[in-house]
C-alpha positions in Angstrom: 71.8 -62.8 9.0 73.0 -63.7 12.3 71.4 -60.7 13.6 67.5 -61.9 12.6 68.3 -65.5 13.9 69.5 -64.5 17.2 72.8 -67.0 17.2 75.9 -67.9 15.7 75.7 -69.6 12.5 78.6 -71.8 11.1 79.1 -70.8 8.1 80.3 -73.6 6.4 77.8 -76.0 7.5 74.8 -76.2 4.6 72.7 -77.7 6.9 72.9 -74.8 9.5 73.1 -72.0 7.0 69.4 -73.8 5.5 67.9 -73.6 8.7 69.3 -70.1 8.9 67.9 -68.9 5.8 64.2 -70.4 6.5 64.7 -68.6 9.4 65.1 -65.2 7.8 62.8 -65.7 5.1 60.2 -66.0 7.3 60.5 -62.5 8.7 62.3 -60.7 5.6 59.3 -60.4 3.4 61.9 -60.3 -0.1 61.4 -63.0 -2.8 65.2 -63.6 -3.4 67.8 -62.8 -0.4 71.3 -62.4 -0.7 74.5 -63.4 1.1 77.8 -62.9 1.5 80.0 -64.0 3.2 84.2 -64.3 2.6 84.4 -67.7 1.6 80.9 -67.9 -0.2 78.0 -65.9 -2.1 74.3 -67.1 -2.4 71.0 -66.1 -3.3 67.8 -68.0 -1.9 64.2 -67.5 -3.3 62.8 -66.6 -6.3 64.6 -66.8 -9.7 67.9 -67.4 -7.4 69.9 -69.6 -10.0 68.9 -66.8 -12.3 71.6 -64.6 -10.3 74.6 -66.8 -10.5 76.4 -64.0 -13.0 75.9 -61.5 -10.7 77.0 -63.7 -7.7 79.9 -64.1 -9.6 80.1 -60.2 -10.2 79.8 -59.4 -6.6 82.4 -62.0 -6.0 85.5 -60.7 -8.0 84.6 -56.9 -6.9 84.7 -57.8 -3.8 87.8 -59.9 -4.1 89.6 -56.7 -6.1 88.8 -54.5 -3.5 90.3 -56.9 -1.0 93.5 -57.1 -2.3 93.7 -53.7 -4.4 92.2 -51.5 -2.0 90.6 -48.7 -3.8 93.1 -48.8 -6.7 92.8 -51.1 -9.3 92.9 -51.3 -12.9 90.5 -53.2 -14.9 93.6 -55.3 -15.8 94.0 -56.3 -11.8 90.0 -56.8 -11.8 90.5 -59.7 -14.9 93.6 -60.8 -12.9 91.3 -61.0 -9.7 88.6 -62.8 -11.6 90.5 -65.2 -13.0 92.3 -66.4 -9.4 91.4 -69.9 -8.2 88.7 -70.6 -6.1 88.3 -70.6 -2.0 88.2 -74.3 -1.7 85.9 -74.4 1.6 83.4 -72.1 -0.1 83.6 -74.8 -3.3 82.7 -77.7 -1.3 80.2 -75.9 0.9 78.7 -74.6 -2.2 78.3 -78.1 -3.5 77.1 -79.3 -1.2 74.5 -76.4 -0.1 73.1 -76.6 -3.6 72.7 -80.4 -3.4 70.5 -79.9 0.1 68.1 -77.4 -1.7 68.5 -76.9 -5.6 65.5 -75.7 -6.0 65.5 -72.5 -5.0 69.6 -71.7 -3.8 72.3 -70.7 -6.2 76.0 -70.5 -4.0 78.9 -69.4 -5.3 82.4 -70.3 -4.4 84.9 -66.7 -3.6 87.9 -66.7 -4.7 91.7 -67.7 -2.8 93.5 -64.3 -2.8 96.7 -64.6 -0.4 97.7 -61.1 0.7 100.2 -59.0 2.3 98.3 -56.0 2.8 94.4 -57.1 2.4 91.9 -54.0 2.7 89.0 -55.5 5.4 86.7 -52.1 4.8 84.1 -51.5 2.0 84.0 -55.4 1.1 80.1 -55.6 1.1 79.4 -52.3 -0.4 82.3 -53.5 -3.1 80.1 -56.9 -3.4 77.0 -54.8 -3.9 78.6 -52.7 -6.7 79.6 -56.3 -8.4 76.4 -57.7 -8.2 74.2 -54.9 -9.7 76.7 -54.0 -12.4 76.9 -57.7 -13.6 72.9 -58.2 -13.2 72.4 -54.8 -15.3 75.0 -56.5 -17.7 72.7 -59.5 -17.5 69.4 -58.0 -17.7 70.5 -55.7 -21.0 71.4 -58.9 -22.7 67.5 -59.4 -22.4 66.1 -56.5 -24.0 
């Protein structure tokens, strides 16, 4: 994201990460956009508060690979998922979604204290989240 707007981007600060995201959704022709970040997960666009399951999803996979690695059980995945929240990524998310509730859904990650955290594969593991929670989602539709 930092990338398409040419400059740093605190990531904490709702104010700068809205300008941010206008910024990018002016030349990323998507309806909803994504991101992630390791204290926060959002989507901004269409349908985004639509996507707070999957959010969530994306959140806990990501968090299980992070402290895990590659191996973990689905009993370390419900341990994972059930950890406290990332308190900066709680109040930014508050107060993000109070700047623009229209059309931005932000959720907290989680607090996960390790020894040995793994840094590699944490987006693709966020991805994998996501879309297995929004198929879950979606088949609750049909």
């Amino acid at each position: 994201m930092q990338a398409y707007v040419g400059r740093p981007v605190d990531l904490l600060d709702p104010k700068a990460m809205l300008s941010a995201l206008r910024e990018v959704r002016a030349v990323v022709p998507a309806g909803t956009l994504v991101v992630h970040t390791r204290a926060w997960a959002l989507a901004t666009g269409e349908r985004a508060h639509e996507l707070r399951s999957a959010l969530q999803g994306g959140v806990v996979m990501a968090g299980a690979r992070y402290v895990h690695g590659d191996d973990f059980t689905q009993a370390d995945y419900q341990e994972v998922a059930r950890a406290p929240v990332n308190e900066a990524g709680r109040a930014f998310a508050v107060a993000l979604e109070r700047c623009a509730p229209a059309d931005v859904c932000c959720v907290p990650a989680l607090h996960l204290p390790t020894d040995r955290p793994t840094m590699i594969g944490l987006g693709d593991a966020f991805v994998g989240g996501f879309l297995a929670a929004l198929s879950r989602y979606r088949g609750e539709d049909s």
